[in-house]
C-alpha angles and dihedrals in degrees: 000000000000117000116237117246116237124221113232110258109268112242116199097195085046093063107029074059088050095046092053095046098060094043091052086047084050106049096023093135097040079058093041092051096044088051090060104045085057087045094057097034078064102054092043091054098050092055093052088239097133125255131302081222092068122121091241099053082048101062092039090054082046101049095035101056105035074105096063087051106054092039101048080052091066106036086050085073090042089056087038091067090065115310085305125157145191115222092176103076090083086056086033093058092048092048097052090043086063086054096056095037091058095036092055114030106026095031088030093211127166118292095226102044086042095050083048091052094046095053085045093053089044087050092047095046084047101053079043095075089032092067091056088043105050104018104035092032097227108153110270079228088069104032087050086043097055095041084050088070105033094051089051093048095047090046087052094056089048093054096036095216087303129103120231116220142161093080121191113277090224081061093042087054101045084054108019122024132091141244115276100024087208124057108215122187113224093173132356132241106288138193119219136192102228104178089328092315113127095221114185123220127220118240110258110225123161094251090057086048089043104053088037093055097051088048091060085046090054097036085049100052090036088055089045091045093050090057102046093056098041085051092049093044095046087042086056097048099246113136115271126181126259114287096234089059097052094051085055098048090050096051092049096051090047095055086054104057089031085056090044095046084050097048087050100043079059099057105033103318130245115012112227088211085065090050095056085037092057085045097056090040094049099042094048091037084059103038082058104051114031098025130087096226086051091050088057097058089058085048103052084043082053091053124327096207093055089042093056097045094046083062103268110149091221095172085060097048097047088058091044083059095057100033096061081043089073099039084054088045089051087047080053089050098061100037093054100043091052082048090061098027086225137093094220138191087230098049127129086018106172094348091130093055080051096055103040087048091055093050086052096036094054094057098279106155110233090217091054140229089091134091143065131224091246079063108049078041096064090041091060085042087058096044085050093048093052096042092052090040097051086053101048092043093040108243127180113262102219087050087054085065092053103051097041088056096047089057097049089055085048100064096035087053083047082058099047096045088044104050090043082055091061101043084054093051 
């Protein structure tokens, strides 16, 4: 007679615990970003020095740090390929932004052919070092070493030690301007009686309508998006999360880009850098995670050997890393110099640290094969965060350092642990 086998007693507070605990694995850096923008708000406040929530702060954050965020995309597929990295997009920046500041105010050629040449060369400069790294085998920490150096050195001899500035304002608008480009009041800031309480009303511009406007529009097609593909992956039998926590999410994210939107419709409007930041995000969000090229990079991060003979040409992949590396690092270039309106000798310092922290920071395996663009994303949100945070509260800037490198040890030390715990297990 066989015996019957017994289903282990169901525990409420045993898996509520469970349940917690993987919400709090999987969102670790969200908490942890949200913990620091209340830190900081504090301490701001405190100081009397405003709010870290003001429109102002927002669309600096915003504008300073579009850079972290091109750059951390693309050096998300570089550490996918196996922990890999590029030191040279700081140098490469620098380089490119030569380039545009020759090609349009000595030479005083047109903005738009200029801007063209200048991705082109980045592109060219990145598949340079590609072809070392995935067809001759030497280690991408070499190759983008060396590069590091000879693309700062040759954009030292173009400039000559001096920076190039007054850039055309066609250029200045394609990088750096706002939608719209004229602030307009519609009505002016009100105060109303509402059942005896005095309720201020914020000031309607265009640019207010406007952002908000574009911010329902997003909310509304994120939200469609969300349920057509829980309903075809639950149609299809794959495991999707609960409903309820879906909703939540949504309307989380929502408030968020509703609250944004509003903070920037207050200040100028939309900034153009955030739009080409949401196209770069999108497009590589999407090429990693529903394309077959995208899928291989997770592969070859997986194992390299398996990867290469279950067909994946890896050699290929690998140049098609760096060498989008260097097309990203060229679309920097010209962000940053319309932000300062200058091609300088200094320019792109330490981007390239930025970038790769971000990648780690926002939950990248150094060992590769793990990590999404949402997630490099949130780590160059945080960096931006801290670095805005640390200027606004005074800190000291040797201490930046500091603090910024002991939280980067940090999360690689969270993926190392994390990844030993699972072998054992």
């Amino acid at each position: 007679m066989t015996k019957k086998m017994e289903l282990p007693e169901k525990n409420p507070l045993r898996d509520g615990l469970n349940k917690t605990k993987g919400f709090m694995s999987k969102n670790a850096m969200l908490l942890v970003l949200l913990l620091v923008v209340l830190l900081f708000e504090v301490l701001i406040s405190n100081q009397n020095k405003g709010s870290l929530f003001s429109p102002a702060i927002i669309t600096n954050l915003i504008k300073q740090n579009a850079y972290v965020v091109i750059l951390a995309a693309g050096m998300l597929l570089c550490i996918l390929t196996g922990g890999n990295i590029d030191l040279s997009i700081g140098s490469m920046v620098a380089l490119v932004g030569a380039f545009a500041g020759v090609f349009m105010v000595n030479m005083k050629w047109d903005p738009y052919l200029s801007v063209v040449l200048c991705l082109i060369i980045a592109t060219a400069l990145g598949a340079w070092q590609a072809f070392w790294i995935a067809y001759v085998r030497i280690p991408p920490f070499v190759t983008t070493l060396a590069g590091m150096m000879v693309f700062r050195s040759i954009s030292l001899l173009m400039l000559k030690g001096q920076g190039i500035s007054q850039f055309p304002e066609k250029y200045i608008n394609i990088f750096y301007s706002n939608i719209p480009r004229k602030i307009e009041v519609l009505s002016p800031e009100k105060t109303h009686n509402v059942l005896g309480m005095q309720i201020k009303m914020p000031e309607i511009t265009n640019a207010l309508i406007i952002t908000m406007a574009a911010a329902a529009v997003l909310c509304a097609v994120l939200i469609t998006l969300q349920i057509f593909s829980y309903l075809r992956k639950k149609r299809k039998g794959y495991t999707v999360g609960r409903l309820p926590g879906m909703i939540v999410k949504l309307v989380v994210i929502s408030f968020v880009i509703l609250f944004v939107a509003f903070k920037l419709g207050q200040r100028d409007g939309i900034p153009i850098s955030l739009i080409w930041v949401g196209a770069v995000v999108l497009f590589y969000s999407y090429f990693t995670q529903n394309t077959v090229p995208g899928r291989y990079l997770y592969a070859m991060g997986g194992n390299v050997k398996a990867a290469r003979l279950s067909g994946v040409n890896t050699k290929k992949m690998m140049f098609f890393a760096y060498t989008n590396m260097g097309f990203l690092a060229g679309l920097t270039a010209m962000i940053c110099v319309a932000l300062f309106n200058q091609a300088g000798t200094s320019a792109g310092g330490s981007y390239e640290m930025e970038a790769i922290a971000s990648c780690f920071i926002g939950g990248a395996s150094a060992y590769g094969g793990v990590g999404t663009i949402g997630g490099a994303v949130i780590g160059a949100i945080f960096m931006g965060v801290l670095n805005m945070g640390f200027n606004v509260v005074g800190v000291d800037a040797n201490l930046r350092g500091v603090i910024k490198g002991l939280v980067l040890l940090a999360a690689v030390i969270f993926d190392v642990l994390s990844k030993n715990r699972k072998q054992a297990a």
